[in-house]
C-alpha positions, -999 to +999 in steps of 0.1 A: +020-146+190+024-159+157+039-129+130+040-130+093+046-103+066+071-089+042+082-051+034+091-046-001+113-017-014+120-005-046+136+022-063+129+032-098+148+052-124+139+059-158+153+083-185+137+094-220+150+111-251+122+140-262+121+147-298+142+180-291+170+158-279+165+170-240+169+143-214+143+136-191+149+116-157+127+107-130+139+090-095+112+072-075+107+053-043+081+027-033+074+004-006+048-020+004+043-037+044+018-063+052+018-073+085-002-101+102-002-114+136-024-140+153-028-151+191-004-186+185-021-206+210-056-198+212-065-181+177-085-155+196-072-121+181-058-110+150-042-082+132-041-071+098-025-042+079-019-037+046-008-003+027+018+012+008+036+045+005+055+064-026+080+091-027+089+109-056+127+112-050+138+143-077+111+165-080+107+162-115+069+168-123+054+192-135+015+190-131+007+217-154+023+205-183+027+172-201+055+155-184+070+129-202+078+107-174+049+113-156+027+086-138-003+082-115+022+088-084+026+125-097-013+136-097-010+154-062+009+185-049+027+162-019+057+146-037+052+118-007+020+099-008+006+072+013-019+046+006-044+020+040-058-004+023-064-029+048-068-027+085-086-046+109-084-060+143-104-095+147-118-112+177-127-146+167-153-165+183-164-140+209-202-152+214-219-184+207-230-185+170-211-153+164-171-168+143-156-132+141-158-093+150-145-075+130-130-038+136-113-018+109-106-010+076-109-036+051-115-044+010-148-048+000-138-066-029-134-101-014-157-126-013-147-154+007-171-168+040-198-147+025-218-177+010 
C-alpha cells in the first residue's frame, strides 16, 4: 500500500483599531488533510479524500451586526465548521474495456481523461 498526503494547520490572529478606539481581536483555527493511498503492487484500488475543517477559537462574531473582523468562516451559528470535498474509492480496471469505477464524492470541476 502506497500512502501519500499532508495535514496542514494553521492558526490565525488578527487585531483592528475601530474608529472609536475599541480593539477588536479574532482567534481562528484551520486545517486541511488529503490523503491518498493506492494498492503498491497491482494499482487495483485507490483512495482519495480531501476536505477541510475550521474552528473559530474566541467566539467573537456577531452575526447580527457588522463585525469588523468578520469572514466567510463566521456565516453559520456552529463556531466549528467542516468542509468534503473530495471522496472516492476507485477500482481500476475491473472489466475489459471498462479503466476505472468510481464510488464517491468527487469535483466536478476537472477535466482530465474526459476527452
Amino acid at each position: 500500500m502506497a500512502v501519500s498526503g499532508y495535514l496542514s494547520l494553521r492558526y490565525a490572529f488578527r487585531t483592528a483599531e475601530t474608529p472609536s478606539g475599541a480593539i477588536e481581536r479574532d482567534q481562528d483555527a484551520y486545517a486541511d488533510l488529503r490523503f491518498d493511498a493506492v494498492s503498491a503492487k497491482t494499482n487495483k484500488y485507490e483512495f482519495h479524500f480531501m476536505g477541510s475543517a475550521r474552528k473559530d477559537l474566541d467566539g467573537n462574531r456577531d452575526l447580527h451586526t457588522n463585525y469588523l473582523l468578520e469572514d466567510i468562516g463566521d456565516t453559520g451559528t456552529s463556531a466549528t465548521i467542516g468542509y468534503l470535498y473530495e471522496a472516492h474509492f476507485d477500482i481500476n480496471d475491473p472489466f475489459s474495456r471498462v479503466t476505472q469505477v468510481r464510488l464517491g464524492r468527487q469535483a466536478g470541476t476537472r477535466r482530465a481523461g474526459l476527452f
